[in-house]
C-alpha positions as CSV (number, residue, x, y, z in Angstrom):
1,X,0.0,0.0,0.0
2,X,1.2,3.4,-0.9
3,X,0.0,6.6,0.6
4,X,-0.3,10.1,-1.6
5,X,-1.3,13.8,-0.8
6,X,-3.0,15.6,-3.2
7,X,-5.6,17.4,-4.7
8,X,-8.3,15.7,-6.9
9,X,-9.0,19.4,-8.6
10,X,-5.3,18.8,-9.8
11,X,-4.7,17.6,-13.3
12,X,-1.1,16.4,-12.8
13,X,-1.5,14.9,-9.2
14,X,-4.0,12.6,-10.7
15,X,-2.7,11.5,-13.2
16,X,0.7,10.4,-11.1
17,X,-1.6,9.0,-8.6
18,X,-3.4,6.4,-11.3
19,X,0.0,5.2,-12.5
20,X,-0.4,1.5,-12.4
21,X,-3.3,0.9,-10.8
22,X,-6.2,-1.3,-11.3
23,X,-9.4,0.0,-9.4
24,X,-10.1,3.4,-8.7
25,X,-12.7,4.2,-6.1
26,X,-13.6,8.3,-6.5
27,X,-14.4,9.3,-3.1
28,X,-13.5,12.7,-3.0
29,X,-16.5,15.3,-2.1
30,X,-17.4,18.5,-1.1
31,X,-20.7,16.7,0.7
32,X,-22.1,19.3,3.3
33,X,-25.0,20.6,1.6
34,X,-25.0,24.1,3.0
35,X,-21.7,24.7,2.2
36,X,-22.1,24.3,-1.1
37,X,-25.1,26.5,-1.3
38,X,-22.9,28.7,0.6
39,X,-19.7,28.1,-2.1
40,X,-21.4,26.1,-5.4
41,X,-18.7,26.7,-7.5
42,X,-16.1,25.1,-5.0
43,X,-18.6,22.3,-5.1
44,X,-18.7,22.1,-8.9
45,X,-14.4,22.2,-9.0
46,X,-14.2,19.0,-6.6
47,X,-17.4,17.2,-7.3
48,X,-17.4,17.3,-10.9
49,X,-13.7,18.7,-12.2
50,X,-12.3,15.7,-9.6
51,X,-13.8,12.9,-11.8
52,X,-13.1,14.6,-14.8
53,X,-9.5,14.8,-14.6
54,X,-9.5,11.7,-13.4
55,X,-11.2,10.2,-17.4
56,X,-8.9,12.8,-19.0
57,X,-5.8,10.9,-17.3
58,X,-6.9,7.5,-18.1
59,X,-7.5,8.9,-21.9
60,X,-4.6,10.9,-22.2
61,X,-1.8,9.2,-20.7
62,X,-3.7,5.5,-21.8
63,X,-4.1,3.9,-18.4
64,X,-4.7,0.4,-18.2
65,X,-7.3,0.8,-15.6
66,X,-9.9,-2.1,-14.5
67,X,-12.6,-0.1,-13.5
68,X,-13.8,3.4,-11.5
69,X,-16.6,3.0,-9.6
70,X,-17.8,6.8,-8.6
71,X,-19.4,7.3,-5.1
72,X,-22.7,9.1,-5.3
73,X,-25.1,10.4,-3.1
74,X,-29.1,10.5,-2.6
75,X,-29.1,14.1,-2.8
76,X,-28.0,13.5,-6.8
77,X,-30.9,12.4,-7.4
78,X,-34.1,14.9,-8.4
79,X,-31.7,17.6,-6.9
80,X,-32.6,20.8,-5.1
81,X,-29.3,21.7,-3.7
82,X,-25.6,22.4,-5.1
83,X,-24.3,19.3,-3.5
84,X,-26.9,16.9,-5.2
85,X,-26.3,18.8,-8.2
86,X,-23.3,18.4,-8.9
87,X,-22.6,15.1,-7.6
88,X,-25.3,14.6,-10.2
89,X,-23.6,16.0,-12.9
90,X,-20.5,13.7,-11.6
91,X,-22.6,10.9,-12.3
92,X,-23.3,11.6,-16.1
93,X,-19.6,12.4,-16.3
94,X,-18.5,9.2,-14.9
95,X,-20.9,7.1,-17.2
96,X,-20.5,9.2,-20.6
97,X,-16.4,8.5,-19.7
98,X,-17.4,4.5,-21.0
99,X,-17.9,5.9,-24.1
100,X,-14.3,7.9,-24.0
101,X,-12.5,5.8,-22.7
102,X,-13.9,1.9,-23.6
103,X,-11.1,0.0,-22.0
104,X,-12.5,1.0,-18.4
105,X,-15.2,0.0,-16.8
106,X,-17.2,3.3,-15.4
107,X,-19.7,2.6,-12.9
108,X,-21.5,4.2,-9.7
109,X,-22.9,3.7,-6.5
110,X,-25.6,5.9,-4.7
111,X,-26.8,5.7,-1.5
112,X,-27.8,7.9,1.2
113,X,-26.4,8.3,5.0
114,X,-23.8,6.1,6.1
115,X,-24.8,5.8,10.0
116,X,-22.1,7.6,12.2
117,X,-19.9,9.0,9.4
118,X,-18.3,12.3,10.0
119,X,-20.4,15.2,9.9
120,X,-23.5,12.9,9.8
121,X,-26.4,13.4,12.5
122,X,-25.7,10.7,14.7
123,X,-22.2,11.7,16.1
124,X,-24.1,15.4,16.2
125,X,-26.6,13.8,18.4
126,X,-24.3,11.7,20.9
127,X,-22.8,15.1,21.4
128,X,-25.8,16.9,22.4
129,X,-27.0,14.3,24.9
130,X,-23.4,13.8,26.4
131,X,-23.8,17.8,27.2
132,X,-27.5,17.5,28.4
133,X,-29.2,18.8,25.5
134,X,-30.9,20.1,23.8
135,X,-31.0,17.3,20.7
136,X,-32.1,19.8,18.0
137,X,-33.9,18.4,14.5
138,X,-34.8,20.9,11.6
139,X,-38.4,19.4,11.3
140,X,-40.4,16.7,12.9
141,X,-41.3,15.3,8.9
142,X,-37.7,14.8,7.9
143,X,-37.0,11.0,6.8
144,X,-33.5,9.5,6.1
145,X,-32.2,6.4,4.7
146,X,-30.0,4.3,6.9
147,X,-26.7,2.9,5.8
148,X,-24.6,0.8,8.2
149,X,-20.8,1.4,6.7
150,X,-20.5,-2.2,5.7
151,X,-23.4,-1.9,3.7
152,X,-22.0,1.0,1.6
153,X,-19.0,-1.1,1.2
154,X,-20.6,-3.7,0.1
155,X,-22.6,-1.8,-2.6
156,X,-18.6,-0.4,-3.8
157,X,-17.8,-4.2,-4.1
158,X,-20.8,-5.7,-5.7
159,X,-20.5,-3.0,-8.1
160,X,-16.7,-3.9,-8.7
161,X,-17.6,-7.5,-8.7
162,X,-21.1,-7.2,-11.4
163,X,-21.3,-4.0,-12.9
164,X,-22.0,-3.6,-16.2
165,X,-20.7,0.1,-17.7
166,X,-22.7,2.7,-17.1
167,X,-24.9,1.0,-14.3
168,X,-25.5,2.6,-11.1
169,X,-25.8,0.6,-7.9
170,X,-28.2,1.8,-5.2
171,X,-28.8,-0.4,-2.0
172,X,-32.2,-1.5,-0.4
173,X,-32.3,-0.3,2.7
174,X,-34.4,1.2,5.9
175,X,-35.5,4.5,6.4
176,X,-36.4,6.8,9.7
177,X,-37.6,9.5,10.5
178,X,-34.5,11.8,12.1
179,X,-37.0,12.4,15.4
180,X,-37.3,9.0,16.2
181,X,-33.7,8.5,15.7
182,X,-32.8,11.8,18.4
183,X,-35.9,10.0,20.5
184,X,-34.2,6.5,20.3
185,X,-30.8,7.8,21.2
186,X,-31.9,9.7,23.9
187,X,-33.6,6.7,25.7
188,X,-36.1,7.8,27.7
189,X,-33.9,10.4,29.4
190,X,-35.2,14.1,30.3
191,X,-33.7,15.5,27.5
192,X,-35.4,18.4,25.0
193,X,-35.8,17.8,21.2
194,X,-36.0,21.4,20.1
195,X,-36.7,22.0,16.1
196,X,-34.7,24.4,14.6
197,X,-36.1,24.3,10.7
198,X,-34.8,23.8,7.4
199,X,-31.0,24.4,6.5
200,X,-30.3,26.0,3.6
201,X,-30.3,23.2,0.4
202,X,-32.1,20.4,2.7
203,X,-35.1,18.3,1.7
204,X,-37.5,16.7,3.9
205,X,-37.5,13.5,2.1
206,X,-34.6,11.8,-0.1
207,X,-35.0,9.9,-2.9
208,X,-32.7,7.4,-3.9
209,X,-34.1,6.3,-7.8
210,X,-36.6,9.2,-9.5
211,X,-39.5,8.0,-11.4
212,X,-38.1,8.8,-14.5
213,X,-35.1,6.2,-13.1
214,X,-37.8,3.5,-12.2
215,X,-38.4,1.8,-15.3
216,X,-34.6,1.5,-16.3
217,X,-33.9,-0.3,-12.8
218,X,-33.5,-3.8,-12.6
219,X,-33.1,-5.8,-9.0
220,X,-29.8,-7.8,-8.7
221,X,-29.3,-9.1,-5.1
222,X,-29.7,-7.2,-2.5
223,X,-30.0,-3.9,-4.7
224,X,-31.3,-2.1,-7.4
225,X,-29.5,-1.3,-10.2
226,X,-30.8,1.9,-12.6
227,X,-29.2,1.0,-16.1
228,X,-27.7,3.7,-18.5
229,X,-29.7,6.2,-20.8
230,X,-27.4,6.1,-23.2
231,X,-28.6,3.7,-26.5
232,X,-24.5,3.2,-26.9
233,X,-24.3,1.4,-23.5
234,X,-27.8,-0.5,-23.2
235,X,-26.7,-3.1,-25.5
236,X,-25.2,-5.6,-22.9
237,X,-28.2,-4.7,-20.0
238,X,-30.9,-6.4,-19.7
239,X,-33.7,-7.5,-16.9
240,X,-37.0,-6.3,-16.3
241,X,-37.9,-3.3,-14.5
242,X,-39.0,-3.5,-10.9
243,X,-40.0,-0.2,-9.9
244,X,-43.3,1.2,-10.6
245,X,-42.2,4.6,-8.8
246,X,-40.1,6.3,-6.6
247,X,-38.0,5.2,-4.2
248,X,-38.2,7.3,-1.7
249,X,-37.1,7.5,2.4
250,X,-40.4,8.6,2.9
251,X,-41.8,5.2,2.2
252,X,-41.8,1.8,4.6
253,X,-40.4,3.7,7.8
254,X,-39.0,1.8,10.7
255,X,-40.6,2.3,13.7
256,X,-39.2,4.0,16.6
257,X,-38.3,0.4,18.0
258,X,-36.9,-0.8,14.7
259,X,-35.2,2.3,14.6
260,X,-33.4,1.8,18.3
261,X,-32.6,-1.9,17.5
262,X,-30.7,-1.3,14.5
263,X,-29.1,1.5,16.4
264,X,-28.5,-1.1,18.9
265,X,-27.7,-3.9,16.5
266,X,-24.5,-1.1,15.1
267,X,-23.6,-0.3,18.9
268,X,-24.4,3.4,18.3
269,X,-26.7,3.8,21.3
270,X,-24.7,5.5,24.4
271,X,-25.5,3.1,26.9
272,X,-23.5,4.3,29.8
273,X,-23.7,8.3,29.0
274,X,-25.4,8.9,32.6
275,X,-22.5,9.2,34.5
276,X,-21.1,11.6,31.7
277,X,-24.2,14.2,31.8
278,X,-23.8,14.4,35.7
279,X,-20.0,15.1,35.3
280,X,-21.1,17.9,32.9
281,X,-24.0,19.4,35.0
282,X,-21.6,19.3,37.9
């Protein structure tokens, strides 16, 4: 294993980097949506210039490279917000590349909120009831879906492992509203929930495939796979489509119980945080 600094906005770092290597998984984001409503273009130089240089050094320098798998997001899809947006646009980049460059295999993954990642809610909300609270929500509506990590990685690997170019791997799984996941944390301790609306680029409900996705989305496993628009990569696809509409976080919620085991079930519930709210009230 080799590690490299660089910058994925840089031309010539990339294109060192990729020097024999086999797989590349793109990674690289500008993902907290009001940021990029705050900076968009910022978000457009990483989120959709970082893939791009990456196709222009496989084309231009003729890399013999397996296959890039690009990590999406739910917000890409019908997006309202500069993040989604562009990692939108990174998407059609990253599956028009099969066509540029036809030795590599281009595909993508989307999924929605990997539990406990950095800057996701959960860590946010340990936080809050480790100080006593208040556990603050933007709106009592808002639905999420759930991700455990080794489910996103195991989305990047069946991807790897099956994708055809140009496909893009999204994987079934739960969804919660955000209140019963502050109220499932918190336990049945005397702690506030206190709404504090909307951020700036939010919705209230994701959606991981769009209607007009639905009837190109096949199921393969444990996943649906939404195959390419483009008539020069639909020759080797095939399967019948098994969505009749959205899918959407706002449909088949957990309960709050379901919500707490699987909470349980990834050891994300804080347990023994009593002692540490007395320590801070004292």
């Amino acid at each position: 294993m080799e590690f490299r600094i660089g910058d994925v906005r840089d031309p010539h770092t990339i294109a060192q980097a990729l020097r024999s290597v086999d797989i590349v998984f793109n990674a690289a984001a500008l993902k907290q949506v009001p940021t990029c409503e705050y900076f968009p273009y910022e978000a457009v130089r990483t989120n959709v210039g970082g893939p791009e240089n990456i196709i222009r050094a496989i084309q231009e320098h003729h890399l013999r490279i397996e296959i890039v798998v690009g990590v999406s997001t739910d917000k890409a899809c019908k997006p309202v917000n500069a993040m989604g947006m562009t990692k939108a646009l990174q998407e059609r980049v990253l599956i028009q590349a099969n066509i540029r460059c036809p030795d590599t295999r281009f595909v993508c993954v989307r999924y929605g909120n990997v539990l406990a990642s950095r800057g996701s809610v959960i860590p946010l909300f340990h936080d809050q009831i480790r100080h006593g609270g208040p556990v603050t929500i933007t709106t009592p509506e808002m639905t999420r879906f759930l991700l455990s990590l080794d489910n996103a990685v195991d989305t990047i690997f069946a991807a790897v492992r099956e994708g055809l170019p140009g496909e893009t791997y999204v994987p079934r799984v739960p969804s919660a509203l955000v209140v019963n996941l502050a109220k499932a944390l918190i336990d049945g301790r005397a702690i506030e929930v206190r709404n504090t609306g909307i951020r700036p680029g939010e919705k209230v409900h994701e959606i991981l495939i769009s209607e007009e996705e639905a009837h190109r989305s096949v199921a393969r496993d444990a996943y649906y796979v939404i195959l390419p628009m483009l008539p020069e990569l639909c020759n080797e696809h095939s399967g019948t489509p098994c969505l009749s509409r959205e899918y959407s976080s706002a449909d088949n919620l957990m309960t709050l119980e379901e919500t707490a085991g699987m909470l349980r079930k990834q050891g994300l519930m804080l347990e023994n945080v009593h002692d540490e709210i007395a320590e801070v009230l004292r």
